[in-house]
C-alpha positions in Angstrom: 99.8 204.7 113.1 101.5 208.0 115.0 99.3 209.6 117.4 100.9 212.9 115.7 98.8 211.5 112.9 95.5 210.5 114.9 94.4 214.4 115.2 94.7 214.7 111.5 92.9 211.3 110.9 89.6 212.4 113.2 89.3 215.4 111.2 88.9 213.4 107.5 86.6 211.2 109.0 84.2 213.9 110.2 85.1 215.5 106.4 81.6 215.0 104.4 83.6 215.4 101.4 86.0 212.7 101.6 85.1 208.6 100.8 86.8 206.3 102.8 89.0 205.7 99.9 90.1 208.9 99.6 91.1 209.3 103.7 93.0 205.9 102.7 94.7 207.5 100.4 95.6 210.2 102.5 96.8 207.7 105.2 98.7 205.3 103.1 102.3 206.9 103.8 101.5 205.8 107.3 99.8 202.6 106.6 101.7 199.6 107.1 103.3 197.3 104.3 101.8 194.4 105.7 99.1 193.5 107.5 97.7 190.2 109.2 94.6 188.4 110.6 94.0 185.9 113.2 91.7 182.4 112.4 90.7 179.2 113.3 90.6 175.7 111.3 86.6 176.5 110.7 84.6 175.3 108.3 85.9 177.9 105.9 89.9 177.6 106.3 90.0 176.1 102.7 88.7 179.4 101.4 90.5 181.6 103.3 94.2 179.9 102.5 93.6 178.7 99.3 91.4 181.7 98.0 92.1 184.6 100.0 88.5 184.6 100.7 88.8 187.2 103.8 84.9 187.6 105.7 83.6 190.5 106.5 81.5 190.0 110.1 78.3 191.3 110.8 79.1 194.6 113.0 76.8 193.4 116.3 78.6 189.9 116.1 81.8 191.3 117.3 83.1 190.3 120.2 83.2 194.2 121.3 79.7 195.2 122.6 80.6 199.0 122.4 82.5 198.3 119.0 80.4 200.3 116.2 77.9 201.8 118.6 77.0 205.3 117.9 76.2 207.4 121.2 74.6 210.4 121.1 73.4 212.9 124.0 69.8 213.1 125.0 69.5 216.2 126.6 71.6 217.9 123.3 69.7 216.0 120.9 66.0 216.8 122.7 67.3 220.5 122.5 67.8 220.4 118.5 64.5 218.3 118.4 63.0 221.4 119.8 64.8 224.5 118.1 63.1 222.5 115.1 60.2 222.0 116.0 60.4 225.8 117.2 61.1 226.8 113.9 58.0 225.1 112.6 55.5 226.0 115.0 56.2 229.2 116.3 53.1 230.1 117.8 52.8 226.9 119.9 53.7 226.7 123.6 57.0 226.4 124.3 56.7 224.0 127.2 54.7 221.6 125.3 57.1 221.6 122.3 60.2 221.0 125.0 58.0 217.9 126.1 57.2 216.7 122.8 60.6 217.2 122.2 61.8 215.4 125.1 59.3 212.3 124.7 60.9 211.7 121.1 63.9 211.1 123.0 63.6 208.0 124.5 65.2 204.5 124.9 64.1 203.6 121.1 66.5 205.8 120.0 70.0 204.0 121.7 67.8 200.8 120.5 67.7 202.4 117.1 71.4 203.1 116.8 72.1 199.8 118.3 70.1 197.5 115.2 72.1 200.1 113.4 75.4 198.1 113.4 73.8 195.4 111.7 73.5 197.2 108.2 77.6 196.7 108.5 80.2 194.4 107.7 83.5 194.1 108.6 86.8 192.8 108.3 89.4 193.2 111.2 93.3 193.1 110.8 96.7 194.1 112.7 99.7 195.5 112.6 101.5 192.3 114.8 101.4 188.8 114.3 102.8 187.7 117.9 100.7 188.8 120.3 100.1 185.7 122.9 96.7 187.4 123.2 95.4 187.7 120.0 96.7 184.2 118.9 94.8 182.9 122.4 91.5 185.3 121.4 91.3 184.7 117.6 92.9 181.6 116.4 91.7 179.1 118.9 93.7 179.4 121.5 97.4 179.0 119.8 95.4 175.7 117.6 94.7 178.4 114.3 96.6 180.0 111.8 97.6 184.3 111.1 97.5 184.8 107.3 100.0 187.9 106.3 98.6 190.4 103.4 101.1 192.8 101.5 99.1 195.4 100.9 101.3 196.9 97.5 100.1 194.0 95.9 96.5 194.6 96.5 94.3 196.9 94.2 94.4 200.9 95.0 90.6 200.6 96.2 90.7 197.6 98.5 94.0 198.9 100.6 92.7 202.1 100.4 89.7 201.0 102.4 91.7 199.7 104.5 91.6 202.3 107.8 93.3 202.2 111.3 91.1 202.0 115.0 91.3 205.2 117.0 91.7 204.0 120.9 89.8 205.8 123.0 88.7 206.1 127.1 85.2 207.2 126.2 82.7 206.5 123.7 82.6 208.0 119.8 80.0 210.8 120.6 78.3 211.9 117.5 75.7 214.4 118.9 77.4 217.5 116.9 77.2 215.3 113.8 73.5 214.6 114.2 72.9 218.6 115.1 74.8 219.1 111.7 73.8 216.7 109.8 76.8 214.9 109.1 76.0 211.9 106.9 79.3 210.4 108.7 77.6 210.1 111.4 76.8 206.0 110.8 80.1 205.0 109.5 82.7 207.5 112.0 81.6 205.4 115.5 83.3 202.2 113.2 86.8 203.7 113.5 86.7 203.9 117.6 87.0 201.7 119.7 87.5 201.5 124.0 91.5 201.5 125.0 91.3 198.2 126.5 91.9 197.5 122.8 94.8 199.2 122.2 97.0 196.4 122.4 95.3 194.9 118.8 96.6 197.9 116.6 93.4 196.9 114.5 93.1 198.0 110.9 89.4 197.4 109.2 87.5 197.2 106.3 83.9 198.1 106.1 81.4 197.6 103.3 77.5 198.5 103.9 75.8 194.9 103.4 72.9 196.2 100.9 75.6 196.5 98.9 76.7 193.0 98.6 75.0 190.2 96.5 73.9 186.9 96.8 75.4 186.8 100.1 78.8 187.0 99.4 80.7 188.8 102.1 84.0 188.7 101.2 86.7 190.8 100.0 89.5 188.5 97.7 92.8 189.1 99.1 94.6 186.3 97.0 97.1 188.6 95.1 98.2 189.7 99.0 99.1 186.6 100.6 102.2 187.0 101.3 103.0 184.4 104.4 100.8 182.0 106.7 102.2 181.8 110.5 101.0 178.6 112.5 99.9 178.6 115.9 101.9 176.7 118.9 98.9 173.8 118.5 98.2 173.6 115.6 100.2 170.9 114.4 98.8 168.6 117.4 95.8 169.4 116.1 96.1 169.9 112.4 98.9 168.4 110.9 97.1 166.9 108.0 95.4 170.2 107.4 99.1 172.1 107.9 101.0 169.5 105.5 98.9 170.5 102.5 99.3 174.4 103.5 103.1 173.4 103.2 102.8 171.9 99.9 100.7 174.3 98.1 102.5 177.6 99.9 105.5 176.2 98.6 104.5 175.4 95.2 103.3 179.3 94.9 107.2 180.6 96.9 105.0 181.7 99.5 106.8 181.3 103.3 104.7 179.1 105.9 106.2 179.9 109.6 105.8 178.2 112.6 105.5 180.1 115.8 107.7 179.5 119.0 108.2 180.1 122.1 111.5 182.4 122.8 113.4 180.3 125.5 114.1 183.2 128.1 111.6 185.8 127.7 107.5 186.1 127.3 107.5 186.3 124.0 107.0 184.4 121.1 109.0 184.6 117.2 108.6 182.6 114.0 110.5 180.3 112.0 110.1 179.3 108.6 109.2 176.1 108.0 109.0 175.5 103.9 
């Protein structure tokens, strides 16, 4: 996404009167055609190439510890607590309502917001498939596998959730939005995350878990597979695993590629394989 664009983008998030669909909608002459998603040869590789069974994580599981977490200033927040309770009890010391006020404000709160993140789930994607980083991170150190969606061939509601990470040197602060009221106050802090992430380009899906039944946390992405890129080691690993990928990708024309190293540079490029 442009950063022309980012401005615009902040400002529909912090809109109370648009869903996440409709800022996806918004967005999706700037959303990419395709996007991807790192994994490993786990216990649920079957599902995910075969099914396009794509997991949503539980938000304090990620491997960010500032991904998702709300921050919100003390001293501003105490102040509001007051004003209110001001407004309640105006004939009651002023000093003892700043105190009250103040004691409200305490550690539980960031504790609060903290257990917060795990009424969330998510689903994380990119805009590149050959970063040596993300392929060392994500899919097992170069042993894994990066499936490829096309998003035009997923359903208007599922691409449209679909949103892009703002980067940012400091954390999401969502006092004004508590001083407002701002119900987007728990989902906005999802969308940012700390510049020494920048180099992901990371596009996520979210989905409140009370929503979900029987514990079924995923979103089916089978209509948007599109291609399957295979680590460096995989195939020392997982060549019984990759030879069926080959046959049943091939059977549905979908490409399987193989990634390599580029002989004179660091970087890496694919080759189809099937």
């Amino acid at each position: 996404m442009s950063r022309k664009w980012e401005k615009e983008y902040k400002r529909h998030l912090e809109d109370e009167n648009l869903s996440e669909v409709e800022i996806g909608k918004i967005l999706e002459k700037y959303r990419p055609k395709k996007i991807y998603r790192y994994m490993r040869f786990d216990d649920y590789w079957e599902k995910n190439i075969f099914e396009g069974q794509t997991y949503l994580s539980e938000a304090s599981k990620l491997n960010d510890p500032f991904d998702c977490l709300v921050y919100i200033n003390h001293d501003i927040f105490a102040k509001h607590v007051f004003q209110m309770l001001y407004e309640i009890f105006p004939y009651t010391n002023r000093k003892l309502l700043q105190e009250t006020a103040k004691v409200s404000i305490t550690s539980k709160l960031d504790e609060y917001l903290y257990n917060m993140k795990s009424q969330f789930r998510i689903a994380c994607f990119t805009e590149n498939n050959d970063s040596p980083l993300m392929w060392a991170h994500y899919a097992d150190n170069h042993r894994g596998f990066c499936m490829e969606y096309d998003l035009t061939k997923l359903p208007e509601g599922y691409r449209c959730s679909i949103l892009p990470v703002i980067y940012s040197n400091s954390r999401y602060d969502a006092t004004r939005l508590v001083v407002a009221k701002n119900k987007n106050l728990v989902t906005n802090p999802f969308y940012f995350k700390s510049s020494h992430w920048e180099y992901e380009k990371e596009w996520r899906m979210m989905i409140l878990e009370s929503i979900v039944t029987d514990n079924e946390y995923y979103a089916d992405f089978f209509k948007g597979i599109s291609g399957i890129y295979l680590g460096l080691r995989s195939f020392e690993s997982h060549k019984e695993k990759i030879d069926r990928i080959i046959e049943k990708y091939s059977q549905r024309n979908i490409p399987v590629y193989k990634i390599v190293i580029e002989p004179s540079c660091y970087r890496m490029k694919s080759i189809q394989i099937n």
